[in-house]
N, C-alpha and C positions, 0 to 999 in steps of 0.2 A: 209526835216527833218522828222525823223518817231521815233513816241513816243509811246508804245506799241500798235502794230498795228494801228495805227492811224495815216494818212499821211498830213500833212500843205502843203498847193499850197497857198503863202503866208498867208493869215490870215485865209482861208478856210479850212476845215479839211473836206479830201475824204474817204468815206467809201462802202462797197457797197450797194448798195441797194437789201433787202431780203422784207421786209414788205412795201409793198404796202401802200400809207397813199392818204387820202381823202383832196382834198383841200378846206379850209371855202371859204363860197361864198362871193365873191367881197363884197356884201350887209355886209353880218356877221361880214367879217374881218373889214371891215371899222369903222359898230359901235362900235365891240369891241374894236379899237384901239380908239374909240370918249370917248368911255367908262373909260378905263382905265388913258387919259394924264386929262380927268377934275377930276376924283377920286385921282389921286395922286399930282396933280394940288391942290388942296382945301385941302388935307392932310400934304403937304407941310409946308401951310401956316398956318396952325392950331396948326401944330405941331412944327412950327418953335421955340419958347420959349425954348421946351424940346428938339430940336438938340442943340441948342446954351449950355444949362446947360453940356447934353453928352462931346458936346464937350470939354470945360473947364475942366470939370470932369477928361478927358482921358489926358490932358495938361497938369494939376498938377502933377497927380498919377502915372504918367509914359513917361518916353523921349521917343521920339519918333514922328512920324506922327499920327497925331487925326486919319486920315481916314487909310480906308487897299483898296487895289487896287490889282485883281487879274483876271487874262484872265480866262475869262468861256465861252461856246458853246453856240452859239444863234444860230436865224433862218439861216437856211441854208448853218450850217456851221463854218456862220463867226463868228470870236473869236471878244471878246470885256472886256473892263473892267466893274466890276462889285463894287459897291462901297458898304464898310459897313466901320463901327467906327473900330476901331482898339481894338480888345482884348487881345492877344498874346504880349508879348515882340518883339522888335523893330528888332531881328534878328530870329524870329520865323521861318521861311522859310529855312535860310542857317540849323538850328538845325537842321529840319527834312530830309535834304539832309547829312548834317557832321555825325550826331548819328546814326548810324547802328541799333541800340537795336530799338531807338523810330522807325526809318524809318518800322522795322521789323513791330511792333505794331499796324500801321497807316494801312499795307498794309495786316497785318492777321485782322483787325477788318473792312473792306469795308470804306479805304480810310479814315479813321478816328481815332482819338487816344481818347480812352474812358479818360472824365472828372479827373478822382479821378487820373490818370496817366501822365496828360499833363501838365507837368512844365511850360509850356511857357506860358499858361493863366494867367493874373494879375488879382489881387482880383475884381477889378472894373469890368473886363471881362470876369468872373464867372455870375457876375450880369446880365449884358447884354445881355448876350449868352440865362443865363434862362428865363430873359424876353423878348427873342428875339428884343430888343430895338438896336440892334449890325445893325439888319438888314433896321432899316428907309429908311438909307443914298441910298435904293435899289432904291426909290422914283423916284429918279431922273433918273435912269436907264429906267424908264416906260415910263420918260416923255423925253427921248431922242430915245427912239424906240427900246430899245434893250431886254429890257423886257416887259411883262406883269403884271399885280394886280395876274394871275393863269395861270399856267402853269405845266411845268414840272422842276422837282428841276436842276435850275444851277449848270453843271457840269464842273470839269477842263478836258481840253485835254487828260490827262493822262486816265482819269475814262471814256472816251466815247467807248473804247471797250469794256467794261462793257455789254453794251447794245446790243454788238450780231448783230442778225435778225433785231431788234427795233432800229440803229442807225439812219437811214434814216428818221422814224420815228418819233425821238425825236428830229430831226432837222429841221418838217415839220413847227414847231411854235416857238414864241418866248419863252423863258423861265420864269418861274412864280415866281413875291415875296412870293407867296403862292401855294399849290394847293393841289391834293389828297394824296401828300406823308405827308408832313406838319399837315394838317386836319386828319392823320391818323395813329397817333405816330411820325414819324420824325424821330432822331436817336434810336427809340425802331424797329427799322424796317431791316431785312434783303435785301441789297442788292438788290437782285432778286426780293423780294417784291418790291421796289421802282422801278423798273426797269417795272415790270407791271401794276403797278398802274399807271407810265407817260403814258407808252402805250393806256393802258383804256383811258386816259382822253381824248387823241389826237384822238383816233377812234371814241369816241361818245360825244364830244364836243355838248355843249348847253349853252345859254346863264343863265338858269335854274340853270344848274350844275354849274356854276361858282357862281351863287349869295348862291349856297349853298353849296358849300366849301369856302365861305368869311364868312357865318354865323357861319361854323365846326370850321372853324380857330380862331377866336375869343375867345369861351372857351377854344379851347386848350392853344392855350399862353395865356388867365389866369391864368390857372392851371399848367402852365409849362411841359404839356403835353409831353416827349420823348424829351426837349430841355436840351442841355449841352455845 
């Protein structure tokens, strides 16, 4: 199956290899993965009171599934689901595939449909989206190995030709509930920006730089920094 420029060898997605990527040292990658399942471990359980309210919240205010479930690119490739609370209306998906006009919109604006434009968002996941609170449920995603606490922004199938030279790249690690694109506008960001800044992070990874795009991150979803 080939989905623009982009080939599945079952759940794998082959691309070629143009940028050369460094591999973290046995030692690094370990802690870091020690790092991130007791951080989102302990966040989990902190946070637990405020998924249970989300949750109810999205039950009342809209039919549907609480949670949203959607294949994104992780290490090496492999496709996996990625969980967040459901914001969108409950046939979200089929609209952007049936409506020509929105699909037009999603794919002149880098795969996205600006806020003030997207029907399918429900009042409650307006809220979510700007407090990034949509994204918790990612939690779990860390603590089953598919993501990271930082990384580079989870991408769909479709977006990974995007990346060019850099896909090989962006498939050297796992993908981040956070990291340089997030900590540095978000959706205020061109495309090609994000696509260099994943890059940056993969080449000069530090455990430095991660505790200091966890602190960047922070203000910015207070401030609702480039979130929609």
């Amino acid at each position: 199956m080939t989905t623009d420029n982009l080939t599945f060898v079952g759940n794998r997605a082959a691309t070629a290899t143009v940028v050369p990527h460094r591999q973290l040292h046995p030692t690094s990658s370990t802690a870091k993965r020690v790092l991130d399942v007791a951080i989102a471990s302990a966040a989990l359980v902190v946070l637990l009171p405020v998924l249970l309210v989300i949750a109810l919240a999205i039950f009342i205010t809209s039919p549907g599934r609480v949670s949203f479930r959607q294949t994104r690119i992780g290490l090496n490739g492999d496709g996996f689901q990625i969980f967040k609370f459901r914001t969108m209306v409950r046939d979200a998906e089929r609209r952007l595939v049936t409506d020509a006009k929105l699909r037009e919109i999603y794919l002149a604006n880098d795969h996205k449909v600006p806020a003030h434009l997207d029907t399918r968002v429900t009042r409650l996941g307006r809220f979510l989206r700007k407090t990034s609170l949509d994204e918790l449920p990612q939690l779990v995603n860390v603590i089953k190995g598919q993501m990271s606490l930082v990384g580079p922004r989870p991408v769909v199938p479709s977006e990974l030709f995007r990346y060019g030279r850099y896909s090989s790249l962006y498939q050297s690690v796992r993908p981040g509930v956070t990291g340089l694109w997030q900590a540095s506008g978000r959706s205020t960001l061109r495309y090609d920006e994000r696509v260099k800044l994943d890059a940056d992070y993969v080449q000069n990874w530090s455990f430095s730089r991660d505790l200091k795009i966890i602190l960047k991150t922070i203000p910015a979803v207070l401030r609702s920094h480039g979130a929609h």
